[in-house]
C-alpha positions as a Markdown table, in Angstrom:
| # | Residue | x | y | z |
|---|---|---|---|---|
| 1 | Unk | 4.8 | 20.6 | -13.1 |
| 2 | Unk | 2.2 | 22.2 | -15.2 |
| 3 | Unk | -1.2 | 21.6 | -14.2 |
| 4 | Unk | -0.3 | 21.2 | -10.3 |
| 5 | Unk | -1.3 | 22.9 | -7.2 |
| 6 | Unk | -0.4 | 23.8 | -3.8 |
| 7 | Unk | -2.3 | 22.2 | -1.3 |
| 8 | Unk | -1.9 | 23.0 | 2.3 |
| 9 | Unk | -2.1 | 20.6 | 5.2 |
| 10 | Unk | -1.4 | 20.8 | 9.0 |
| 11 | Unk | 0.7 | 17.9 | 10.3 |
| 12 | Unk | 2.3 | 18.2 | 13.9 |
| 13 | Unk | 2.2 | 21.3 | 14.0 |
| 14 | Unk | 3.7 | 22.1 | 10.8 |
| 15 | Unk | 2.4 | 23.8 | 7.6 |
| 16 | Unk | 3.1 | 21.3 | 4.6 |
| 17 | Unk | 2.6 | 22.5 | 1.3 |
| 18 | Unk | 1.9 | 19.1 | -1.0 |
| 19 | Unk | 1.7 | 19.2 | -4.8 |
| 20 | Unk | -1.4 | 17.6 | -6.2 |
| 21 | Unk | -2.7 | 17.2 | -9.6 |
| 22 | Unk | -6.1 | 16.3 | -10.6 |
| 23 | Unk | -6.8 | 13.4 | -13.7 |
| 24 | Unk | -8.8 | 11.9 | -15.8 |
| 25 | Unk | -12.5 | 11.8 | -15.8 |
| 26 | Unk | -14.3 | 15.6 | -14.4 |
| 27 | Unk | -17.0 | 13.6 | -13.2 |
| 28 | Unk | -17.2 | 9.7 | -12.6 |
| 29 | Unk | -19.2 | 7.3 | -10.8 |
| 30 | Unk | -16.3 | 5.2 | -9.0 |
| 31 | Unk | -14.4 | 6.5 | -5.8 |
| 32 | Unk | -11.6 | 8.6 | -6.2 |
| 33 | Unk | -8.1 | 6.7 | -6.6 |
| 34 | Unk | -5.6 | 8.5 | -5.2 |
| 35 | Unk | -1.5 | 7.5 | -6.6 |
| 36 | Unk | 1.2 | 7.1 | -4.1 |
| 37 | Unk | 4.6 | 7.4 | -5.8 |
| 38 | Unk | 7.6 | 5.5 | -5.0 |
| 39 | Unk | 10.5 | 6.2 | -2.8 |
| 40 | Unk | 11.7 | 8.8 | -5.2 |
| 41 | Unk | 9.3 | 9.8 | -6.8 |
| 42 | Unk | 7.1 | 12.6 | -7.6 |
| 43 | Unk | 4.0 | 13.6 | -9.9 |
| 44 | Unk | 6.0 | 13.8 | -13.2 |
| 45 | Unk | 8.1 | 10.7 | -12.2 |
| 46 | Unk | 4.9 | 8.7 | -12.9 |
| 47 | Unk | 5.2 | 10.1 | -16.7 |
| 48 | Unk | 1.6 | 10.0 | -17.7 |
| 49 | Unk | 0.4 | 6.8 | -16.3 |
| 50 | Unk | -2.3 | 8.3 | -13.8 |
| 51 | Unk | -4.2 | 10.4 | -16.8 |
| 52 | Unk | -3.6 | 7.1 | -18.8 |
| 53 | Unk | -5.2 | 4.9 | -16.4 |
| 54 | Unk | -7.7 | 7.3 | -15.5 |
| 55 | Unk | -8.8 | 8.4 | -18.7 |
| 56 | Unk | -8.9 | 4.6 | -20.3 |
| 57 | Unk | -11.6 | 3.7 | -17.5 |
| 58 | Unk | -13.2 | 7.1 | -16.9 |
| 59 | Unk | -12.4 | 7.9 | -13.3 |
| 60 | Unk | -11.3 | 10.5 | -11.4 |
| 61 | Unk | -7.6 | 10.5 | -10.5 |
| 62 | Unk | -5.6 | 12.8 | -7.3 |
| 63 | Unk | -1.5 | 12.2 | -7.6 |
| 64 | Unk | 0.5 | 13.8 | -5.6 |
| 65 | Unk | 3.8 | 14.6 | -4.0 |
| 66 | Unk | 4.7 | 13.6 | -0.7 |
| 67 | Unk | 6.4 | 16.0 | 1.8 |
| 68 | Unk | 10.0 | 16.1 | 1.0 |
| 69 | Unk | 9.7 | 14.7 | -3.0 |
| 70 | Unk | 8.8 | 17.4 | -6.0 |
| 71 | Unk | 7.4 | 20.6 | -5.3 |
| 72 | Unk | 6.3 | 19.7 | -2.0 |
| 73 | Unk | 8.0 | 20.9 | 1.4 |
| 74 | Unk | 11.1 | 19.9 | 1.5 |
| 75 | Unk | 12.8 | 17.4 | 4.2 |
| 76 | Unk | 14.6 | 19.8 | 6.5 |
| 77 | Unk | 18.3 | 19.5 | 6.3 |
| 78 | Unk | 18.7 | 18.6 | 9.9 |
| 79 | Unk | 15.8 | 15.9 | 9.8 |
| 80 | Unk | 16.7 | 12.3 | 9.5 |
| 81 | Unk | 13.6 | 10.1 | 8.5 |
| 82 | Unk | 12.9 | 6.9 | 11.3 |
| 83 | Unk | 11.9 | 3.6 | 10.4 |
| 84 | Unk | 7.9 | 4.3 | 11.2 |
| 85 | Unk | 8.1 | 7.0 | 8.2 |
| 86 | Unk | 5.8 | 5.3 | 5.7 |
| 87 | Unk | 3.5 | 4.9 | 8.7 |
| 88 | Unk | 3.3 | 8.5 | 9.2 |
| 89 | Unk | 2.5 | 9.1 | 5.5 |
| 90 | Unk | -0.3 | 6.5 | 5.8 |
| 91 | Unk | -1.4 | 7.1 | 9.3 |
| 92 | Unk | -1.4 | 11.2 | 9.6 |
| 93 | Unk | 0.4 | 12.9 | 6.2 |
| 94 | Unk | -2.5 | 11.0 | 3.8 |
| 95 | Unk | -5.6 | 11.5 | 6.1 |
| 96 | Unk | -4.7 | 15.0 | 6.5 |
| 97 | Unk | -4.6 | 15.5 | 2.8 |
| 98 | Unk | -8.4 | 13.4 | 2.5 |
| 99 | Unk | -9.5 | 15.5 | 4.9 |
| 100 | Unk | -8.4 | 18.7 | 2.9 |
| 101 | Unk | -9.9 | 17.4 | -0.6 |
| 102 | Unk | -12.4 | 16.1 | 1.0 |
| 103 | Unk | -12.0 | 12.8 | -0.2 |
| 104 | Unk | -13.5 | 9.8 | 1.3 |
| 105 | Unk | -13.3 | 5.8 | 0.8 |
| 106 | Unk | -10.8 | 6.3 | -2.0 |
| 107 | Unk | -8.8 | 3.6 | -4.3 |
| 108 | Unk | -5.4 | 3.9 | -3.0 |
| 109 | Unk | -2.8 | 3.0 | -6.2 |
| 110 | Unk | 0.7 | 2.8 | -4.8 |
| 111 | Unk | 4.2 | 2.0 | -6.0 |
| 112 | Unk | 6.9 | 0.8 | -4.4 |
| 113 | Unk | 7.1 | 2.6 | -0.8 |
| 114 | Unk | 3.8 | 4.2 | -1.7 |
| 115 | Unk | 2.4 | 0.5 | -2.1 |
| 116 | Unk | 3.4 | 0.2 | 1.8 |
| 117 | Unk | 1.9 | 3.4 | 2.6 |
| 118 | Unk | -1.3 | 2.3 | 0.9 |
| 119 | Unk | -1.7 | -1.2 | 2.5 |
| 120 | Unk | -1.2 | 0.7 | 5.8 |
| 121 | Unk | -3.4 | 3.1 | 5.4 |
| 122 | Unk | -6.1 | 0.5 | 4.3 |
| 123 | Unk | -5.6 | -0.9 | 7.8 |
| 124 | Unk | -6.8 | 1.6 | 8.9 |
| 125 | Unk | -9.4 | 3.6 | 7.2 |
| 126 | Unk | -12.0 | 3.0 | 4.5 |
| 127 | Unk | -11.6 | 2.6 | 1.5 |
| 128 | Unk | -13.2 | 1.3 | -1.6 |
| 129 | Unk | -9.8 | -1.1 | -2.9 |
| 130 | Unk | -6.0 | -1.1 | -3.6 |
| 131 | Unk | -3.5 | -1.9 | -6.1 |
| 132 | Unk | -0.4 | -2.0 | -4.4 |
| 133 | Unk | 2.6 | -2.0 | -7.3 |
| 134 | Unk | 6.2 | -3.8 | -6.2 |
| 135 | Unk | 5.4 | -3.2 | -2.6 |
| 136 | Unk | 7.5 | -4.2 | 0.0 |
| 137 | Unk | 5.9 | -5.5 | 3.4 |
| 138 | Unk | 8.9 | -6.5 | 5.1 |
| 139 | Unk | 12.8 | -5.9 | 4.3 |
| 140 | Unk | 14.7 | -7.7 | 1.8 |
| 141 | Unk | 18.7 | -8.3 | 1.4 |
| 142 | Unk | 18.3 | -7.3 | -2.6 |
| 143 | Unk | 16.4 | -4.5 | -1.7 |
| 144 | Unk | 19.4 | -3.2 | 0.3 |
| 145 | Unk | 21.5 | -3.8 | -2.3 |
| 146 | Unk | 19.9 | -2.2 | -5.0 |
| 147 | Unk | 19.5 | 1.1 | -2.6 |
| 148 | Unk | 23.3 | 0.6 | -1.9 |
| 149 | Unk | 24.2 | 0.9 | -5.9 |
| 150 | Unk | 21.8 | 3.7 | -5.4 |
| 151 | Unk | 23.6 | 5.2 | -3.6 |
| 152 | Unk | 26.9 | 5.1 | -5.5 |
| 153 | Unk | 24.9 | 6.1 | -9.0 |
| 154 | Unk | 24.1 | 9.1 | -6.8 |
| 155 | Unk | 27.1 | 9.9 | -5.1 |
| 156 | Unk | 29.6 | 9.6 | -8.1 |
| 157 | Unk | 26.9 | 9.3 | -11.2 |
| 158 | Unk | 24.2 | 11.0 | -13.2 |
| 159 | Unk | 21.3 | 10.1 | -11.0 |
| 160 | Unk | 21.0 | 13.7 | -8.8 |
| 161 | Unk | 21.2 | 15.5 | -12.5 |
| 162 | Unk | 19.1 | 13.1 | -13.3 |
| 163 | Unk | 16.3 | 13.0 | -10.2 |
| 164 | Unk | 16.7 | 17.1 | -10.4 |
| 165 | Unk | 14.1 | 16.7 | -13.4 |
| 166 | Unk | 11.5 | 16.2 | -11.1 |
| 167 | Unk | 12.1 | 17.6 | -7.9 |
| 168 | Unk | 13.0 | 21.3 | -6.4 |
| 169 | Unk | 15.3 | 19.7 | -4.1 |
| 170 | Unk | 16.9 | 16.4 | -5.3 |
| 171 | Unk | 19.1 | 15.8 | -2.3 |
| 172 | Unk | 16.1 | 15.7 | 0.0 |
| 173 | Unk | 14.4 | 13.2 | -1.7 |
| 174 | Unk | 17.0 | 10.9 | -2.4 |
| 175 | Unk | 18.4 | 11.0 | 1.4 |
| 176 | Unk | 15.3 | 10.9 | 3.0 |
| 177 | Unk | 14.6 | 7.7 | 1.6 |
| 178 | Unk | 18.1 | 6.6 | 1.1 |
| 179 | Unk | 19.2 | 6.7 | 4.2 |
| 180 | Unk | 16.6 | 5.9 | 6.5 |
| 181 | Unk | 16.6 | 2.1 | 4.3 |
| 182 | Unk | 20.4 | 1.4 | 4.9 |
| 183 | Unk | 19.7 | 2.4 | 8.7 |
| 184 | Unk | 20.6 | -1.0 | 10.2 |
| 185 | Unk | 17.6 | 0.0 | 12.8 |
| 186 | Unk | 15.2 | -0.7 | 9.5 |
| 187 | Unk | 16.4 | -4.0 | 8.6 |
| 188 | Unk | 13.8 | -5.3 | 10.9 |
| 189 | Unk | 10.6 | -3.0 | 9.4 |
| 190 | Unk | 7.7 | -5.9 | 8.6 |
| 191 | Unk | 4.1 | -4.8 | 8.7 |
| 192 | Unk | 3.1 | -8.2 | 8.1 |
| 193 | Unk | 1.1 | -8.3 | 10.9 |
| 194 | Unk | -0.7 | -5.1 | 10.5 |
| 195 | Unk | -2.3 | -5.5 | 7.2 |
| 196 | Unk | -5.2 | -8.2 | 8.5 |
| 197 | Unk | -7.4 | -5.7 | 9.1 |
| 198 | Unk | -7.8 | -5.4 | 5.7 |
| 199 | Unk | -11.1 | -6.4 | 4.2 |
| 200 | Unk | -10.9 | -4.1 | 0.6 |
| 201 | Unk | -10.3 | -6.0 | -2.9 |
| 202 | Unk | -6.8 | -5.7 | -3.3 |
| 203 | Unk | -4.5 | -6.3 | -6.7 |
| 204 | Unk | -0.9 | -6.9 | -5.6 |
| 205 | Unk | 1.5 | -6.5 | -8.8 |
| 206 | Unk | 5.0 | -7.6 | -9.1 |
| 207 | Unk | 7.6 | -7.7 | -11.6 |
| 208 | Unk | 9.4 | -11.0 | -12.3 |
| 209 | Unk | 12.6 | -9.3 | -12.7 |
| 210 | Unk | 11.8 | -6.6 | -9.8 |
| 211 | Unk | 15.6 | -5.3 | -8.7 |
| 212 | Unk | 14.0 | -4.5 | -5.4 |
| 213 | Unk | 12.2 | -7.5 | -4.3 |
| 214 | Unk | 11.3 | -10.4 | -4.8 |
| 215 | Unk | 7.5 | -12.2 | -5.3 |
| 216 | Unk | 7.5 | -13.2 | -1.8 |
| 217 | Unk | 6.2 | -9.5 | -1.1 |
| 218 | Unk | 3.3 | -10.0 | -3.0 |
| 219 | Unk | 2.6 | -14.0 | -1.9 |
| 220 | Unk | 3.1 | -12.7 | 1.8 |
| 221 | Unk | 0.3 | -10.0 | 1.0 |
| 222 | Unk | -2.0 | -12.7 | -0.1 |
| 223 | Unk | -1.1 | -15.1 | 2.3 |
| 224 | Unk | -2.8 | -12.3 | 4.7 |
| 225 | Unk | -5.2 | -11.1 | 2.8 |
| 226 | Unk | -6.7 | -14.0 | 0.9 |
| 227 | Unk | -8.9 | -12.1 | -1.1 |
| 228 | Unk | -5.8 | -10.8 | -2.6 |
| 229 | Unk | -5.3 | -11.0 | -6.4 |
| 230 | Unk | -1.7 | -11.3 | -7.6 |
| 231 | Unk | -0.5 | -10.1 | -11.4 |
| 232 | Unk | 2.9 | -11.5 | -12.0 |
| 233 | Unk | 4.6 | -9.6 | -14.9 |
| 234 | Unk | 7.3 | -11.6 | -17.2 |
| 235 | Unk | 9.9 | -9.2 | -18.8 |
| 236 | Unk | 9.3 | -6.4 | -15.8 |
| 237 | Unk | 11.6 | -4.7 | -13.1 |
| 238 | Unk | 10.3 | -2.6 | -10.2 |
| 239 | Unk | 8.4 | -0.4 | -12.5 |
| 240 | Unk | 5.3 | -2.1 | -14.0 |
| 241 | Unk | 3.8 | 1.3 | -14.9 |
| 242 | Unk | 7.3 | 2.1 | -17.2 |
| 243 | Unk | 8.1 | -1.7 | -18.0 |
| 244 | Unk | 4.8 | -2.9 | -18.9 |
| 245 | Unk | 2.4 | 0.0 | -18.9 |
| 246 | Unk | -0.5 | -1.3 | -21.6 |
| 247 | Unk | -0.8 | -4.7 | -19.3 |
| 248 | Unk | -0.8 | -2.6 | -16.0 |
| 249 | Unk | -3.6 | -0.3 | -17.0 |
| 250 | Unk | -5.5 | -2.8 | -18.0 |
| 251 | Unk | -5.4 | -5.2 | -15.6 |
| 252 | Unk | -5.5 | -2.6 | -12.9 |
| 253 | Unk | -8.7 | -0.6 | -14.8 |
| 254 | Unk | -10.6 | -3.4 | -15.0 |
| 255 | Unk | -9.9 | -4.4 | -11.2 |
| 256 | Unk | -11.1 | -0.9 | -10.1 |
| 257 | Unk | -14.2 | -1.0 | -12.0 |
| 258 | Unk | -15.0 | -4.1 | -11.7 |
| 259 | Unk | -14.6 | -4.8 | -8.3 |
| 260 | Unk | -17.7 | -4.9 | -5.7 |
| 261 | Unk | -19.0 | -1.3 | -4.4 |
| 262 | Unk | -16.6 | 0.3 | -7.2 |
C-alpha cells in the first residue's frame, strides 16, 4: 500500500516484518491511537477511515498489519493458529511493535478480532483508552455461522479474488483466522474474566444488524467494565467504520478527545 513501511519486530525468536502506516495529525497533543483490524483485514481494508478519524480530530494515527494479513510476514504454510492467538497479538506481537515505535500509553481502536486484541492488551498494559468496534469477548453460535458461509464464499466464490486486493498472500489470511474459529477447541474462548483489570475509558460499538454477534458482546463488556460506554448503531452490520462511518468518527473522535488524561 502506498505510504506503508516495513517495520521489524522480534517475536519468539522470529524476525516479523509488520506493515505500518502513519496518519493524521504530524504533531498532536493526545496519545497515539494505534488501529487493530479485523480478522481479515489489513491497512487498506480499513479504506480510509484511520486518516478520516485522525485528521477530523487532529491526532496522530499508527495502522497496521498484523503477522500473517497484508504485506506483513506471512502465516507459514505448516502453522495452524491455537485458540490463545489474539492473546499473543495483544500480549507479545503488539508490545513488541510499541516497543519498536516507541509508543507508550496509546488509544487502542480495534475491530472485530482486533477489538479482542485491544481489550486484552488493555488488561494488561497502559493505556490512555479504547474503542473496541463489534468485538467479540466470548464465542457466539452466529458467529460460527457466519465464518462457516465464509468459508464456502471462499472456497467456491469471489471472496479470495476478492481478499487478494489487500493482501500478498490471501490464503494465509483467510485460514489463519478461518480455521482456528471453526476449531471446536475455540468454541469455549471467553476472556470475560480477564478484562477487569481494566480501569481506561472504554467506548464499546456494536451494530444492530452485526452478522457476527450479537449486543450481548458489548452489554457483557460493560457489565465488567462499568465505566464502559456503549454506541448501538440502527441500520449497521459488523462494520460500523463502512456501514455508518460519519456517526462512528464522530462519536469515537469526540470520545478520544474528550475523555480524561486524553
Amino acid at each position: 500500500m502506498s505510504g506503508s513501511q516495513l517495520v521489524e519486530v522480534e517475536w519468539r525468536g522470529r524476525a516479523l516484518q509488520l506493515e505500518t502506516q502513519w496518519v493524521g495529525a504530524a504533531a498532536s497533543v493526545h496519545p497515539v491511537v494505534v488501529f487493530l483490524h479485523e480478522g481479515l483485514g489489513s491497512i487498506s481494508m480499513w479504506r480510509g477511515f484511520p486518516e478520516r478519524l485522525c485528521g477530523e480530530f487532529g491526532l496522530r494515527g499508527l495502522v497496521y498489519s498484523r503477522p500473517g494479513y497484508g504485506r506483513s510476514t506471512p502465516r507459514p504454510t505448516d502453522e495452524r493458529w491455537a485458540p490463545d492467538f489474539m492473546h499473543l497479538q495483544a500480549l507479545e506481537v503488539l508490545p513488541a511493535l510499541l516497543r519498536a515505535l516507541g509508543i507508550s500509553r496509546p488509544w487502542l481502536f480495534g475491530h472485530s478480532d482486533g477489538g479482542s486484541i485491544a481489550l486484552l492488551h488493555a488488561a494488561r498494559f497502559a493505556v490512555a483508552g479504547v474503542v473496541a468496534v463489534a468485538p467479540h469477548i466470548f464465542v457466539e453460535d452466529v458467529s460460527i455461522a457466519s465464518i462457516e458461509r465464509a468459508r464456502v464464499a471462499y472456497d467456491t466464490g469471489d471472496l479470495r479474488e476478492r481478499l487478494a486486493r489487500h493482501h500478498a498472500d490471501p490464503d494465509s489470511a483467510f485460514r489463519g483466522w478461518n480455521e482456528v474459529w471453526l476449531d471446536p477447541a475455540f468454541r469455549g474462548w471467553n476472556i470475560a474474566a480477564e478484562l477487569g483489570g481494566i480501569t481506561c475509558p472504554v467506548l464499546a460499538v456494536q451494530g444492530e444488524d452485526d452478522e457476527y454477534g450479537t449486543l450481548a458482546q458489548v452489554v457483557g463488556i460493560q457489565q465488567i467494565l462499568p465505566q464502559t460506554r456503549l454506541l448501538v448503531l440502527r441500520k449497521c452490520g459488523h462494520s460500523p467504520h463502512r456501514d455508518q462511518p460519519d456517526r462512528l468518527v464522530d462519536e469515537a473522535g469526540r470520545f478520544i478527545v474528550e475523555s480524561p488524561g486524553a
